[in-house]
C-alpha positions as a printed NumPy array, in Angstrom:
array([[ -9.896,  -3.509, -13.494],
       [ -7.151,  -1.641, -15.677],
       [ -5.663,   1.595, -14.187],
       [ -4.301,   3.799, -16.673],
       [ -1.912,   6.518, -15.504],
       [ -2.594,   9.841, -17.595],
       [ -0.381,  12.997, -17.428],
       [  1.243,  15.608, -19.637],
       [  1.495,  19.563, -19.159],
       [ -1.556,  22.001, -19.182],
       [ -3.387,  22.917, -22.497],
       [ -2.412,  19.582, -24.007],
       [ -5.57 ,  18.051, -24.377],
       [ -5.522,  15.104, -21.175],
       [ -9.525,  16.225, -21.095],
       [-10.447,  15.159, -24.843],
       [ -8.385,  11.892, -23.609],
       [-10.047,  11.631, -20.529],
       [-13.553,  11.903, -22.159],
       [-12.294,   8.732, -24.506],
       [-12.203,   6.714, -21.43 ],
       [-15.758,   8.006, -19.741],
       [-17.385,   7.191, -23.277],
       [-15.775,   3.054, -22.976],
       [-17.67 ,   3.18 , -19.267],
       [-14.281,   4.052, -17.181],
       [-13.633,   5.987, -13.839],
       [-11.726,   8.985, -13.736],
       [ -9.643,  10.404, -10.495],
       [ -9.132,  13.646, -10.765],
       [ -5.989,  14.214,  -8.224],
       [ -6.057,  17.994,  -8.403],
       [ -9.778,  17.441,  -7.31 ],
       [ -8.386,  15.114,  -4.652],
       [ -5.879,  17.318,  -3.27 ],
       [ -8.653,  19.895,  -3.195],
       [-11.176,  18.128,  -0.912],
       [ -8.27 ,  16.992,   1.561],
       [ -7.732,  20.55 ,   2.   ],
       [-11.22 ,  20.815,   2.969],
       [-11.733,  18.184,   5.451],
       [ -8.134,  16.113,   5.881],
       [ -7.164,  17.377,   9.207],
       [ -3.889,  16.302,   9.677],
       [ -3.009,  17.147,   5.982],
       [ -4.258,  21.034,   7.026],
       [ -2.345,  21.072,  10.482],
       [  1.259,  19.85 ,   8.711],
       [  0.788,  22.217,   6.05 ],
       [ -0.616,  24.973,   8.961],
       [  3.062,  24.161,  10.694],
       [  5.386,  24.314,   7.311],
       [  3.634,  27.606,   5.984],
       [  2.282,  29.601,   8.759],
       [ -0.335,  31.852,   8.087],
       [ -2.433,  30.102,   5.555],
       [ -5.842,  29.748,   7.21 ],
       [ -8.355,  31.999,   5.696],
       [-11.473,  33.601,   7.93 ],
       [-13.553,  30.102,   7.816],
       [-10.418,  28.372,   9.544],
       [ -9.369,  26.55 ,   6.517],
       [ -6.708,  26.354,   3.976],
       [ -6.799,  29.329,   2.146],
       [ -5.339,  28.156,  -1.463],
       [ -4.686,  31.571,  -2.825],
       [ -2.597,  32.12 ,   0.27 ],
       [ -0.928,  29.085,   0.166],
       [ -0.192,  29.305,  -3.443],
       [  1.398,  32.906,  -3.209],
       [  4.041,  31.322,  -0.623],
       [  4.83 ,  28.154,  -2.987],
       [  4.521,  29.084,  -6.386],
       [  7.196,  31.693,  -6.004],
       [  9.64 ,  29.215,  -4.82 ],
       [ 10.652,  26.176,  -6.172],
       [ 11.762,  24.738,  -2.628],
       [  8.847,  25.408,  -0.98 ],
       [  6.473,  24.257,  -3.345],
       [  8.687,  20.771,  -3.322],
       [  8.325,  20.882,   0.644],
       [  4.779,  21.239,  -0.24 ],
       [  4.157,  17.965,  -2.546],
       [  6.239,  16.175,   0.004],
       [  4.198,  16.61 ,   2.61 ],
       [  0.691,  16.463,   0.344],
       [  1.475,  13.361,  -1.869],
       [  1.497,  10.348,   1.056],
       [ -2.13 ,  11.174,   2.06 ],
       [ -3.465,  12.431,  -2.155],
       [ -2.34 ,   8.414,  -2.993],
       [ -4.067,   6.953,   0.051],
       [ -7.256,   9.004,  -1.314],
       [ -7.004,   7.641,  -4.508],
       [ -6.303,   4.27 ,  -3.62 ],
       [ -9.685,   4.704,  -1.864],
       [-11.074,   5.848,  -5.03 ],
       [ -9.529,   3.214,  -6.753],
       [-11.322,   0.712,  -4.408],
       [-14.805,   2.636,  -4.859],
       [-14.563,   2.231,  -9.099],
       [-13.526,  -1.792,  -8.333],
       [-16.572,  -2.202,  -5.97 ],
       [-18.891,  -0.562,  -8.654],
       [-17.095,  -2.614, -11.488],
       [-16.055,   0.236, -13.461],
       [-13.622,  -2.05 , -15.718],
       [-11.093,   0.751, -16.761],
       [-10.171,   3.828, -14.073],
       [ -7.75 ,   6.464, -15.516],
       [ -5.854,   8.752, -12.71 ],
       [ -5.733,  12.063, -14.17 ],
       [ -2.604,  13.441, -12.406],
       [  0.251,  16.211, -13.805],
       [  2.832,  15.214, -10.958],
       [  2.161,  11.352, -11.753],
       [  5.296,  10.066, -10.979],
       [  6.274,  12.656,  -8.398],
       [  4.112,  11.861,  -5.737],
       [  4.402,   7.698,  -6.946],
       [  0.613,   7.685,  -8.359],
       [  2.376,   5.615, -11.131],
       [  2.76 ,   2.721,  -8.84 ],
       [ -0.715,   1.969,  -8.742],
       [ -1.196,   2.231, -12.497],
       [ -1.1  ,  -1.046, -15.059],
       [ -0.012,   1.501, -17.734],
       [  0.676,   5.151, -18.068],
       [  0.286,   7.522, -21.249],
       [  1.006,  11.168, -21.596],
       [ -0.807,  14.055, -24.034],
       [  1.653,  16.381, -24.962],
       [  1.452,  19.241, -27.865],
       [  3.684,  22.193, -28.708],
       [  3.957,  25.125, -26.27 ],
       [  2.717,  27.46 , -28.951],
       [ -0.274,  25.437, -29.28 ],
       [ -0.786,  24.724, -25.54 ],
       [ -0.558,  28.586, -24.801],
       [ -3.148,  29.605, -27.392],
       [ -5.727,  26.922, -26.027],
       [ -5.351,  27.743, -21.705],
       [ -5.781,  31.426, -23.392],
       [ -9.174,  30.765, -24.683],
       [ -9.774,  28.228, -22.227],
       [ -8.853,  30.279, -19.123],
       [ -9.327,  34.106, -20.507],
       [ -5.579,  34.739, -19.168],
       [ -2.959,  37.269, -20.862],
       [ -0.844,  35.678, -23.042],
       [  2.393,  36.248, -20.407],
       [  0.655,  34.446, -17.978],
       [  0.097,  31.553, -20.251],
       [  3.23 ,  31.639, -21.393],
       [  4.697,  31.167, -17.416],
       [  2.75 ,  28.652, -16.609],
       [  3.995,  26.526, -19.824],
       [  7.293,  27.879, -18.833],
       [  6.659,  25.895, -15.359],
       [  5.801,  22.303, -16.525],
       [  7.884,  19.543, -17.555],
       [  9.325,  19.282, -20.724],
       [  8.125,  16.484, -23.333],
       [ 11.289,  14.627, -22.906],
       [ 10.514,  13.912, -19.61 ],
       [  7.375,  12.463, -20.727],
       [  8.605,  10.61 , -23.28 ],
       [ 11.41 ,   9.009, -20.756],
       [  8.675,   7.657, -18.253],
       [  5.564,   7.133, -20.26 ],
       [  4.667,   3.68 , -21.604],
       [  2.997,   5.938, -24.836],
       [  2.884,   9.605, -25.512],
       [  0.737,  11.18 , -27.923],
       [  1.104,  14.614, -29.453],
       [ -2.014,  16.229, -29.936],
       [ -1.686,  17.881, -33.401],
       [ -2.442,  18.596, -36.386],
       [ -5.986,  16.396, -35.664],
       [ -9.66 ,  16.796, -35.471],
       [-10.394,  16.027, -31.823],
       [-12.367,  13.123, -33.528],
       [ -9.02 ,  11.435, -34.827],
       [ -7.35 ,  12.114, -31.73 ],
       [-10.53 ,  10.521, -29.727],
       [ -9.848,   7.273, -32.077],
       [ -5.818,   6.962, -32.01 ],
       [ -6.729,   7.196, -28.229],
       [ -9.391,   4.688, -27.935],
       [ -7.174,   2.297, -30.29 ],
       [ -4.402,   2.309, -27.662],
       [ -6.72 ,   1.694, -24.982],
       [ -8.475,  -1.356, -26.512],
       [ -4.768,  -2.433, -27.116],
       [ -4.323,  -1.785, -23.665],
       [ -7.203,  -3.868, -22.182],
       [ -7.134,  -6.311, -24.752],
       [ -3.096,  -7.63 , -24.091],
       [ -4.463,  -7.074, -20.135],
       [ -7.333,  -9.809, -20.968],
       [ -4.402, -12.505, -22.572]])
């Protein structure tokens, strides 16, 4: 099975990418989704977190994400003590998932993850590939995507990596512009053939 790594910031178009590789019969992880169900039933990811944050439990007992969030989105440090202590157990869950697609004999997976090489995800990938577009363009689209103000959007683009940083880790990048999502479907699905095909030989 090949195991693409995909990343690149918000609003630039991973999910048109991402439905390239469900159409050739591949698996995608979702991390973010990942992360999100360990904070629902990982225990000993909730009681770490419980003793670096404090008060982050919501009525229920669980993680309360909005609570969480407010402490580590306003500070770089803390949301760095946050991935450190989240990534070790989101790329055991994956590698599960991983397992689960290779037991069902899905023969492409794609691990749909913004902090990609962060948290070492890369590692378990054959290949990784990046979707990047212009921050003008990515704010318009999580705008009409998300139905936030347009200074909102503009801080969360604000927040990402740059595409340098992309381009200085990623086996390919692609800038989504200028395209019908049709082209940009096909340059993807060329690469990937590409891809699988020099994986085959």
């Amino acid at each position: 099975m090949f195991i693409l790594g995909i990343t690149g910031p918000t609003g630039a178009g991973k999910t048109t990418a991402l439905a390239v590789i469900e159409q050739m019969g591949g698996c995608i992880i979702d991390a973010d989704a990942t992360y999100h169900q360990l904070l629902e039933r990982c225990v000993p990811l909730c009681r770490a977190l419980v003793e670096a944050f404090g008060a982050i439990l919501g009525e229920d007992g669980r993680i309360d994400r909005k609570k969480l969030g407010a402490i580590v989105f306003q500070d770089a440090e803390k949301l760095e003590q946050l991935n450190q202590i989240a990534y070790p157990y989101i790329v055991d869950a994956v590698k599960q998932e991983i397992d689960g697609a290779q037991q069902q004999g899905c023969p492409l997976a794609a691990i749909d993850a913004i902090g990609l090489f962060e948290s070492g995800l890369d590692g378990l990938c054959h290949k990784t590939m990046a979707i990047t577009a212009p921050p003008e363009i990515r704010i318009q689209r999580i705008m009409a995507r998300e139905g936030i103000s347009e200074d909102y959007a503009r801080s969360r683009v604000r927040a990402q990596k740059p595409d340098d940083f992309f381009q200085s880790h990623c086996d390919v990048v692609f800038l989504n512009v200028n395209t019908t999502i049709e082209a940009f479907q096909a340059q993807i699905q060329e690469q990937l053939n590409q891809f699988l095909h020099n994986q085959e030989g």
